[in-house]
C-alpha positions in Angstrom: 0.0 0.0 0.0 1.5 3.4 -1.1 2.6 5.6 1.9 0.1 8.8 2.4 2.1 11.9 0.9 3.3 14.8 3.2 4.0 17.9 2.2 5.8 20.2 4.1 6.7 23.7 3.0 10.1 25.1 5.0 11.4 21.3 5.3 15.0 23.0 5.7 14.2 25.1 9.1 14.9 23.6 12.3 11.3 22.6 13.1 11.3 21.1 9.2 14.3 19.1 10.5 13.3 18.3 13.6 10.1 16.4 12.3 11.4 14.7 8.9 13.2 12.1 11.0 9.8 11.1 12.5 7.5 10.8 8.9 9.2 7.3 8.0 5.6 6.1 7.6 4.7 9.4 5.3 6.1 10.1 1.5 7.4 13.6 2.0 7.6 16.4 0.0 9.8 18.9 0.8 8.9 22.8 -0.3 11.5 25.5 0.5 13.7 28.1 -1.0 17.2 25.4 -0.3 17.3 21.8 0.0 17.8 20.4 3.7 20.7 18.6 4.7 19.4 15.2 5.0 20.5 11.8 4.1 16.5 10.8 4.5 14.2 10.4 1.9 12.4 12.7 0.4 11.1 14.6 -2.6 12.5 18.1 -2.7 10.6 20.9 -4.6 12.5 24.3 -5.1 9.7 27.1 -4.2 9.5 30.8 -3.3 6.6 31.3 -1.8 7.1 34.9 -1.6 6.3 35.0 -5.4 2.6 35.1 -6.8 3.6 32.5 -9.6 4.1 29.9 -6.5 0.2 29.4 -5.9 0.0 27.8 -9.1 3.0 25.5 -8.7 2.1 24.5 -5.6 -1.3 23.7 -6.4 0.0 21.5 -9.1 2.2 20.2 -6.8 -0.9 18.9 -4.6 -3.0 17.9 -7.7 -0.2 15.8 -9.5 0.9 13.8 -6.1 -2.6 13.8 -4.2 -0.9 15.1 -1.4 -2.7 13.9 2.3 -1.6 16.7 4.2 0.3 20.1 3.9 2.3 21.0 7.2 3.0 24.7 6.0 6.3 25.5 8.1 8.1 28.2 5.9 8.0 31.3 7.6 11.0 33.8 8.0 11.8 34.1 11.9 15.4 35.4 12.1 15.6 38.4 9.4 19.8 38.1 10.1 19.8 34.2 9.4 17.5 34.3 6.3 19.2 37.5 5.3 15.2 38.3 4.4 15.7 42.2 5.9 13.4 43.8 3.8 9.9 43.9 5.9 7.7 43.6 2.4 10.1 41.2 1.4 9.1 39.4 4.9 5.3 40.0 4.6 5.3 38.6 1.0 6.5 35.0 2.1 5.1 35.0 5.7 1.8 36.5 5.4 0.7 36.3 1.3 2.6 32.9 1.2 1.0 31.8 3.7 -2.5 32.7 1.7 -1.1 31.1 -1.6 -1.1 27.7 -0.1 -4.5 27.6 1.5 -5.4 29.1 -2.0 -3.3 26.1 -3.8 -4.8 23.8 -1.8 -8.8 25.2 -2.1 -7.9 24.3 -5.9 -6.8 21.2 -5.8 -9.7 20.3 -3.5 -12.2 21.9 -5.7 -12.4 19.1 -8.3 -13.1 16.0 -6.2 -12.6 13.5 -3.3 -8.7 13.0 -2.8 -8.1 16.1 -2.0 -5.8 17.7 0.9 -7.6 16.4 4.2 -5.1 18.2 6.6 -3.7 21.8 7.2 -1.5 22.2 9.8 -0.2 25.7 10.4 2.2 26.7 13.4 1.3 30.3 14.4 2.5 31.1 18.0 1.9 33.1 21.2 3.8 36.1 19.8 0.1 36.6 18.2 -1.6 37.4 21.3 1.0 40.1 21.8 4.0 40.8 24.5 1.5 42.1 28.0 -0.9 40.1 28.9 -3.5 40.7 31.6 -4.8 37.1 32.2 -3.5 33.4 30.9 -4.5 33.3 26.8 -7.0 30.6 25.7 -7.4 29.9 22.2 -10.3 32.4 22.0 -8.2 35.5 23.6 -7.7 38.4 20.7 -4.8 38.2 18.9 -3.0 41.7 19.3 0.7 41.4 18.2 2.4 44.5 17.8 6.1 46.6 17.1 7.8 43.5 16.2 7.6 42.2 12.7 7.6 38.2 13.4 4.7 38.7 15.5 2.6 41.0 13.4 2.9 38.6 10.7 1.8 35.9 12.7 -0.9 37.2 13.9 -1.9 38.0 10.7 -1.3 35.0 9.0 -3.1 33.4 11.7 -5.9 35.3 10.6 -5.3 34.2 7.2 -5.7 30.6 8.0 -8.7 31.2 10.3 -11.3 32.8 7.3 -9.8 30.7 4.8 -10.4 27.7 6.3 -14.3 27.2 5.5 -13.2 27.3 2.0 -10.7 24.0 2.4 -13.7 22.0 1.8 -13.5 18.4 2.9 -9.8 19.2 4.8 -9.3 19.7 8.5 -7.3 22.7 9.5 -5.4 22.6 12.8 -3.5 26.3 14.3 -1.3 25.3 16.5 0.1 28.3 19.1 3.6 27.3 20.5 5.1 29.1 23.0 9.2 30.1 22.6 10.6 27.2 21.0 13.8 25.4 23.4 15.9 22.6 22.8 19.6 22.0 22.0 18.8 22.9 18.1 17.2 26.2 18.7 18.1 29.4 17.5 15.7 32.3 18.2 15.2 36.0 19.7 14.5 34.5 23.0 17.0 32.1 23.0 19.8 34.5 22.0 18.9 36.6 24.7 19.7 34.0 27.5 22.7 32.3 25.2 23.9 36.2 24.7 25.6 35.1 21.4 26.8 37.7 19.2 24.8 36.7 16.4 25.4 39.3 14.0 26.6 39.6 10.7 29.5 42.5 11.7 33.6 41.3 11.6 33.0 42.5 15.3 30.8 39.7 16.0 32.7 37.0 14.2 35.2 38.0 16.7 33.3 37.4 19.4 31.8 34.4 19.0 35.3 33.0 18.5 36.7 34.5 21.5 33.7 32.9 23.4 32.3 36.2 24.8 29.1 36.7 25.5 26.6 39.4 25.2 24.8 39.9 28.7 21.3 39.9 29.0 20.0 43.7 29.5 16.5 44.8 31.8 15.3 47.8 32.8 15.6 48.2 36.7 12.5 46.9 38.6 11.8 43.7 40.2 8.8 43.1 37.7 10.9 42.5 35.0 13.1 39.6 36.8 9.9 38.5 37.7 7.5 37.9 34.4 7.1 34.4 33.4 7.8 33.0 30.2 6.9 29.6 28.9 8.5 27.3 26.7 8.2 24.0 24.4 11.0 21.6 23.3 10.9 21.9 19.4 11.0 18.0 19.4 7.6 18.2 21.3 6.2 20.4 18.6 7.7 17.8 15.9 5.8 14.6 18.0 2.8 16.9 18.1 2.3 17.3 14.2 2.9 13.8 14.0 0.6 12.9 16.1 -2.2 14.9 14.3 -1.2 13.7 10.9 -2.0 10.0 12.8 -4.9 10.8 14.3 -8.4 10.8 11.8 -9.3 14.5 10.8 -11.8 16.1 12.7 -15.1 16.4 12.0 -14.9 19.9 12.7 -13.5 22.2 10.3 -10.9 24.5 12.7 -9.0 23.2 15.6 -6.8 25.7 17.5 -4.5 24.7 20.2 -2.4 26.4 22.2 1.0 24.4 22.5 3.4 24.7 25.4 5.9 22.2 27.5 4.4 20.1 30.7 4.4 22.1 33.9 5.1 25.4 35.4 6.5 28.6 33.7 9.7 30.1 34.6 10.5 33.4 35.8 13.0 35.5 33.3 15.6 35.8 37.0 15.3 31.7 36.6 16.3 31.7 33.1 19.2 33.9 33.6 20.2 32.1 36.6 19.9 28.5 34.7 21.8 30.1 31.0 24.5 31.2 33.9 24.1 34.5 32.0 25.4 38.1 33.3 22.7 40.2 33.8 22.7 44.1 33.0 20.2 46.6 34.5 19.7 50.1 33.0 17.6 52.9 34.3 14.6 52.0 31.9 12.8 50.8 28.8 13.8 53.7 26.6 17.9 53.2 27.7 17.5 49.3 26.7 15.8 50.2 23.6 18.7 52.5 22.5 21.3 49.4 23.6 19.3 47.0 21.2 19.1 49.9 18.6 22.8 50.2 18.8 23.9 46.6 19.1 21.6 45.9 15.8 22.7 48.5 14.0 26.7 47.9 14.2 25.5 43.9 13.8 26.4 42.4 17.0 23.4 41.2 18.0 20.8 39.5 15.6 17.6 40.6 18.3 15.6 43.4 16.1 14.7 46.7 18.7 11.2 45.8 17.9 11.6 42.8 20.3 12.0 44.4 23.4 8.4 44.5 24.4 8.6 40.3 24.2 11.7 41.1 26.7 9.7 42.4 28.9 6.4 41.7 28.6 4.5 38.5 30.2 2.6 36.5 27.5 1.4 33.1 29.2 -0.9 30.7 28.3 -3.5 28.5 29.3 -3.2 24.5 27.0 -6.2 22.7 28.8 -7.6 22.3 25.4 -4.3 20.4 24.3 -3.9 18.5 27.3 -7.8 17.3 26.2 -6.7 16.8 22.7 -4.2 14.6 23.3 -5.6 12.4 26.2 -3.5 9.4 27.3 -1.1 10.3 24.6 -0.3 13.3 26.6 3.3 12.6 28.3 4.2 10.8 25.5 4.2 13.4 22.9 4.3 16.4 24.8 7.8 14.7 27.1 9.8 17.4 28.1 8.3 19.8 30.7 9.2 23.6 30.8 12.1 23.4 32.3 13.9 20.3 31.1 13.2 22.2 27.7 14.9 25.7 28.7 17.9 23.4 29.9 17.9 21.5 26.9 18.9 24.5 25.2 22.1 24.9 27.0 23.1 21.0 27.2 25.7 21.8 24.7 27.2 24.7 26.1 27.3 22.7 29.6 29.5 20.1 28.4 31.7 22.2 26.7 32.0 24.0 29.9 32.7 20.8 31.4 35.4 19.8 28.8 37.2 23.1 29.2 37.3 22.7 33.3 38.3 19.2 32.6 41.6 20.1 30.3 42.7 22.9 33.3 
């Protein structure tokens, strides 16, 4: 019996690469911009979907292998990384790309039976936006703001929510991770507590070879040592989408679940303590805006100003509903709790530590 295909648009990001070891029972298409590195199998299709020719492809894409599922993954996170700088440049593939597919895929669904029956799109809690009054359900407004990433998830988010009557006969799933941890991770968060000089200057290169680290910066006030901040292990995330792709499609048309690792949150003084980071405190918001301004401009650091508010803001939510969703399967996709994911992160940078105590 032919395996059901998979196709899966950004297959060369770190969730993409996270999850492709875990679709042996799936035929997988991969859609994005560069191939992955991967000795697995897999069909790779070169596509900008930040180009309005790509809705057509794609849909052809769907039609021509009577693709099962479409896990749409390709969204540009890291501006520096993607060297995607240009903020039209960003909307194009985040927020009209992400339109072109469900448009591809109300095509190929138009003309009969084996049509797409699963969507799954990964938006995240940077939608709700960075200050939060009360823990966000699924039904909370989505009210993003200042920082690019966000706004575009929130609207793409949109995006997938009206479009999805239209996907007739396929089951659409949003999912709403929290900051994404784990030993592969690379993201604005992340690089906060890691204090990597990510960026692209000969200053930074120096840097990150002389092993110096940037320290983590806060306004003065005990509130900000104190805002919580969730987590999930990206190879949670990966079991997740599996699990869904397993699992018959639901009878209902949208399912939106908010997605974050087992257990309590952390406070940001608890991060900084466990990332054994150096922590800087300035007179106020407007002093740590200018020291992001300035350590983006010169390229040392790879966090955009436009992050700060999700540096200082409290954006928690409630995942009852996934909990539900998953049932007994619970612990056994979602394994790693909140903290056991943070520390993940720094595993690697632990044992180097340990090496380097070691050779002394």
């Amino acid at each position: 019996m032919a395996k059901p295909v998979v196709v899966v648009t950004g297959i060369a990001g770190n969730l993409g690469s996270r999850l492709l070891p875990l679709l042996g029972s799936f035929s997988v298409i991969g859609v994005d911009v560069a191939p992955p590195r991967t000795d697995l199998p897999l069909q790779f299709e070169r596509l900008d979907l930040g180009e309005e020719a790509s809705t057509r492809t794609f849909y052809e894409l769907l039609r021509d292998l009577h693709a099962f599922s479409v896990i749409h993954l390709a969204f540009v996170i890291d501006p520096v990384r993607s060297g995607v700088l240009d903020v039209e440049r960003m909307w194009q593939i985040n927020v009209a790309g992400t339109a072109r597919v469900m448009e591809a895929i109300t095509e190929a669904n138009r003309t009969g039976e084996e049509g797409v029956k699963q969507f799954i799109f990964p938006s995240s809690v940077s939608a709700y936006g960075p200050n939060l009054p009360a823990l966000a359900t699924e039904d909370s407004p989505l009210d993003a703001h200042t920082l690019p990433y966000a706004i575009h998830k929130k609207q793409s988010d949109e995006v997938v929510q009206q479009r999805a009557p239209a996907l007739r006969g396929c089951s659409v799933y949003i999912l709403r991770p929290h900051i994404f941890a784990g030993a592969s991770v690379e993201n604005y968060l992340m690089g906060c507590f890691h204090g990597t000089p990510n960026g692209k200057s000969e200053r930074a290169r120096k840097m990150r070879e002389a092993g110096k680290r940037l320290p983590v910066v806060l306004p003065r006030g005990r509130q900000y040592l104190v805002n919580k901040i969730q987590f999930v292990h990206v190879d949670d995330m990966a079991r997740l989408i599996v699990h869904i792709l397993r699992r018959e499609p639901e009878t209902q048309r949208l399912t939106v679940l908010n997605v974050a690792g087992r257990g309590e949150p952390l406070t940001f003084d608890r991060c900084i303590q466990m990332a054994q980071a150096k922590l800087v405190r300035v007179p106020g918001r407007w002093t740590m805006q200018q020291i992001l301004k300035f350590s983006w401009k010169w390229e040392i650091s790879a966090i955009p100003p436009e992050a700060m508010p999700y540096m200082t803001g409290e954006y928690i939510m409630n995942t009852d509903r996934l909990r539900k969703f998953l049932g007994p399967e619970y612990e056994d996709v979602m394994r790693y709790t909140i903290v056991d994911a943070f520390a993940d992160s720094f595993r690697s940078e632990a044992a180097t530590s340990v090496r380097v105590v070691a050779a002394h």
